[in-house]
SELUMVEX-711042 format. One line per 8 residues: number of its first residue (from 1); their letters; for each residue x, y, z of C-alpha. Coordinates in pm, whole numbers. Layout:
<rs>
NUM) A) X/Y/Z; ...
</rs>
This chain:
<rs>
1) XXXXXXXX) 11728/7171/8138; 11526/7300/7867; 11642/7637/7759; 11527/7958/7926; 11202/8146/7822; 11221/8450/7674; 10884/8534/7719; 10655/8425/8051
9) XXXXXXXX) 10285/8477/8102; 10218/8510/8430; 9830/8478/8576; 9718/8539/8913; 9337/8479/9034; 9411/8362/9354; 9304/8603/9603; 9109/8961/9602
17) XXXXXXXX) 9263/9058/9241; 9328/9001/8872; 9575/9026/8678; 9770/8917/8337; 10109/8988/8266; 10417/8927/7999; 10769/8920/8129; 10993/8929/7836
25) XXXXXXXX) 11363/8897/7845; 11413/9010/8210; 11129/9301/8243; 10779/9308/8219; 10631/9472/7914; 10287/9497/7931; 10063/9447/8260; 9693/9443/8353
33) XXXXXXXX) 9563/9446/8711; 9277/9512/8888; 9115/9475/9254; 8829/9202/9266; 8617/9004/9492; 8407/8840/9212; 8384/8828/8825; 8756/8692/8743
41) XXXXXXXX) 8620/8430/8525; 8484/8668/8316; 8802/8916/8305; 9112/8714/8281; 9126/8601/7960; 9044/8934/7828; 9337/9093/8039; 9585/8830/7878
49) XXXXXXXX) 9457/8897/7499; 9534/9296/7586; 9835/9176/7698; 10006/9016/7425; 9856/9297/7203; 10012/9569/7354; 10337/9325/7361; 10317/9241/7008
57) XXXXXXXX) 10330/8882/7113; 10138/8588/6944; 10250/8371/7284; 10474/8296/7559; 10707/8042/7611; 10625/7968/7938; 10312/8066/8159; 10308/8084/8561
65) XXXXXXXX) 9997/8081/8746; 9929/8127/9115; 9829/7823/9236; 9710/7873/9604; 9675/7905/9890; 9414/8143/9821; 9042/8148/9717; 8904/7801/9608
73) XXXXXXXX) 8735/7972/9303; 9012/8213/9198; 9277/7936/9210; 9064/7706/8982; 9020/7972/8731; 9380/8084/8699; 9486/7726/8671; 9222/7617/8436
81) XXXXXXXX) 9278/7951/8204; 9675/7867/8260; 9605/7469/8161; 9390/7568/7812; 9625/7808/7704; 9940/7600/7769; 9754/7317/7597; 9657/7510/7337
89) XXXXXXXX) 10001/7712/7216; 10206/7397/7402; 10377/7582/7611; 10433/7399/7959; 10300/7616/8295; 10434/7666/8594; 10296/7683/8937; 10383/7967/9183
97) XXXXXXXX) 10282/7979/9548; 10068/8295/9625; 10221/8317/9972; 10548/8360/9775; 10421/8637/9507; 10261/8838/9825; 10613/8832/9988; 10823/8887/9680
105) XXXXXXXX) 10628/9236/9675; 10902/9361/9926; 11198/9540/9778; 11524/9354/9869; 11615/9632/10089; 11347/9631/10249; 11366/9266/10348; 11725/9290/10422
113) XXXXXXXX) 11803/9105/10708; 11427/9053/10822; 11185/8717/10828; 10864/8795/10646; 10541/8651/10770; 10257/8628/10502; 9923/8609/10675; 9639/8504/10384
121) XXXXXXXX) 9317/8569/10469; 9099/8199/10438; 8725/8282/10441; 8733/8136/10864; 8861/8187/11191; 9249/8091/11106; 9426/8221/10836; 9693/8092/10622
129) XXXXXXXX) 10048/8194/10669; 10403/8102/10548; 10742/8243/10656; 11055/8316/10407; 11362/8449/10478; 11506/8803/10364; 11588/8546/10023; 11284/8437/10025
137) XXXXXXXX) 11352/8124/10090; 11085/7943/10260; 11139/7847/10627; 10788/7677/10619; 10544/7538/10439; 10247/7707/10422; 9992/7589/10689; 9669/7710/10876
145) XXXXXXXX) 9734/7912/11195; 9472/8149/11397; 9542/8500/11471; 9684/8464/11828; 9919/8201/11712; 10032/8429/11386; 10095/8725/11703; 10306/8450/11890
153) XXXXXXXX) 10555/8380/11586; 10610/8676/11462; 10892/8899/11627; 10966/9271/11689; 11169/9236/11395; 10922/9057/11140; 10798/9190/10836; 10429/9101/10860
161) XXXXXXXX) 10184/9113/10511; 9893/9027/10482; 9621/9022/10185; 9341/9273/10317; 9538/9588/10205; 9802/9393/9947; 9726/9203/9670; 9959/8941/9465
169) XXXXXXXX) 10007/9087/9062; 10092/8910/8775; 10399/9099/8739; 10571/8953/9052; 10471/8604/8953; 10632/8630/8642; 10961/8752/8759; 10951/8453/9022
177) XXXXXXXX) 10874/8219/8754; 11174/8344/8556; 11445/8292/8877; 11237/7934/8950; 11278/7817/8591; 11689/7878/8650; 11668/7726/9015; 11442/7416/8913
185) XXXXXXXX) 11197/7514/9157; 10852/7551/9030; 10507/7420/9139; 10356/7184/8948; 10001/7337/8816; 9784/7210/9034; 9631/7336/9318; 9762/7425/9625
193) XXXXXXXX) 9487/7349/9909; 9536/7366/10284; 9160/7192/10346; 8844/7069/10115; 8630/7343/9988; 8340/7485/10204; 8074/7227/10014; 7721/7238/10133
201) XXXXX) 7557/6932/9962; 7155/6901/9847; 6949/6748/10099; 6669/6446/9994; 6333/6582/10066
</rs>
């Protein structure tokens, strides 16, 4: 295994939110964030250039990007911002599941001994949801289910979160990439879709 990175850039424009962060040597040092339906394209790269300022960082040696599910636009503009600037400072990126960042915002204790549900919202009728464990430890993959069947699975004693009043950060991704770098467990960067994109192609007159 290569050896461990002392510094991680973590990205997340997967959902409702922005953000840039740098974990270095087991806490996060600098940290930009903010709430977003729109307009990520345009703030990303400027939240990672304030954050290795304030860091005092020229760049990482590793970067983690969400990489889905989540919205089609978002996750192609966290990966493709992740992609160029691991090309460019070759540094290799990870991939982190935004299912797993949203459920990673629990405190241990407050996961202890509790499933956690994560409910995504997916622009339609269903919504996408995966289940961990109080390790988070994935007991599924993550997969399309509609709001009846997310009431069915769930339990009394579930932890249920979803993304309409919680939103992934940059700061949790780069803590997970840290502990998936030591497990060997990263994503790939590439995209993590449950369907196609919602595509409406020009007509011949």
């Amino acid at each position: 295994m290569k050896a461990f990175p002392k510094r991680i850039l973590a990205l997340d424009a997967a959902t409702s939110a922005c953000s840039a962060a740098l974990w270095r040597e087991g806490r996060i040092v600098a940290c930009r964030f903010q709430v977003m339906t729109r307009g990520q394209s345009e703030a990303l790269l400027p939240m990672v250039a304030q954050v290795l300022a304030e860091a005092e960082e020229d760049k990482p040696d590793l970067i983690a990007v969400t990489v889905g599910p989540g919205a089609f636009t978002g996750i192609r503009i966290g990966l493709a911002a992740a992609r160029g600037l691991g090309l460019a400072w070759s540094v290799p990126v990870m991939g982190i599941a935004t299912t797993h960042a949203l459920a990673a915002s629990l405190t241990p204790i407050a996961r202890q001994g509790r499933r956690i549900v994560v409910s995504l919202d997916s622009k339609r009728e269903d919504r996408w949801v995966q289940v961990f464990d109080q390790n988070l430890i994935p007991l599924t993959p993550p997969h399309s289910l509609m709001p009846d069947e997310i009431l069915a699975l769930a339990t009394d004693q579930d932890i249920v979160l979803d993304d309409d009043n919680l939103h992934t950060d940059a700061a949790i991704v780069a803590q997970l990439a840290a502990d998936a770098w030591l497990a060997e467990t990263g994503l790939p960067p590439q995209p993590l879709y449950l369907r196609p994109a919602d595509v409406t192609l020009p007509t011949r007159s």
